[in-house]
C-alpha positions, 0 to 999 in steps of 0.5 A: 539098229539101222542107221540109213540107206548107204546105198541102193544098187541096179542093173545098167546097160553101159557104166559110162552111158549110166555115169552121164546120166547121174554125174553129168546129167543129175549132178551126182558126184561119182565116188567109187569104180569096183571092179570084181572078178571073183563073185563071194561064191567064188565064181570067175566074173568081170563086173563093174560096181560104181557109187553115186553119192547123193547129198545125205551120204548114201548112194546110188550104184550100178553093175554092169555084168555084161556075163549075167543074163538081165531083162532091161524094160521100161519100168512103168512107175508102180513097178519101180521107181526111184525118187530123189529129194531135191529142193523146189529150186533145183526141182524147177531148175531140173525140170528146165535142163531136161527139157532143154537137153531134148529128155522125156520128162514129165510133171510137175506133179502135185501129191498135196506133200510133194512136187515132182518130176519123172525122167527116164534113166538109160537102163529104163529106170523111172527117176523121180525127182521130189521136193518137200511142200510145207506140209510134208512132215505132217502128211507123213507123220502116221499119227496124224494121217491114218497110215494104218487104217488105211491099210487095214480099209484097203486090206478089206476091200481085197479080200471083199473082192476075192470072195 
């Protein structure tokens, strides 16, 4: 059984360039550094791996792999984002520090379940940062919102449009 996330990783340009961003800038608490110099294969590397803990225990983590070829772009936010729940209070509070710092930032955003803002992270990554309406856990509850006829509906309009 699958108990959660413990983290999810990416790529990054710089690791001290990431760590101001998710320590300094979102307030992440920085918990682990791993340096690796042997892949699993045994190949000879020099990698760093560093964890950002977020408030439920996971993280977000980084390798900087200067000897691995990688294809930094800006993501557009369909192709990859990252959303982070905050509180409607931080989320504004976000919003403002931004702003202030001189950051692009977009929103806020109104989904009808959530609120949100968008930053751009040094590596190019779309970071959203999401807080809950009081109708969440409704708008997410499949029994109760037609998640899967609504899949099944977008699944027939593709294939009508492919014939």
């Amino acid at each position: 059984m699958i108990k959660g996330l413990h983290h999810n990783a990416y790529r990054c340009r710089d690791s001290e360039e990431t760590r101001r961003f998710y320590e300094d800038f979102l307030e992440l608490r920085f918990a682990h550094a791993l340096r690796i110099h042997e892949s699993m294969t045994g190949r000879r590397t020099d990698v760093l791996h560093t964890f950002y803990e977020m408030g439920d225990g996971s993280y977000l983590a980084f390798f900087e792999a200067p000897d691995r070829p990688f294809d930094f772009k800006d993501q557009h936010d369909y192709d990859l984002h990252i959303a982070l729940e905050v509180d409607a209070g931080t989320l504004q509070r976000m919003l403002d520090k931004g702003r202030g710092e001189g950051r692009e930032v977009r929103g806020i955003s109104d989904h009808r379940f959530i609120r949100s803002i968008y930053f751009r992270d040094p590596n190019g990554y779309v970071i959203e940062l999401t807080a809950k309406m009081p109708n969440h856990d409704r708008a997410m509850d499949p029994a109760a919102n037609d998640a899967a006829a609504i899949l099944d509906s977008w699944q027939k309009d593709k294939a009508r449009e492919k014939a």
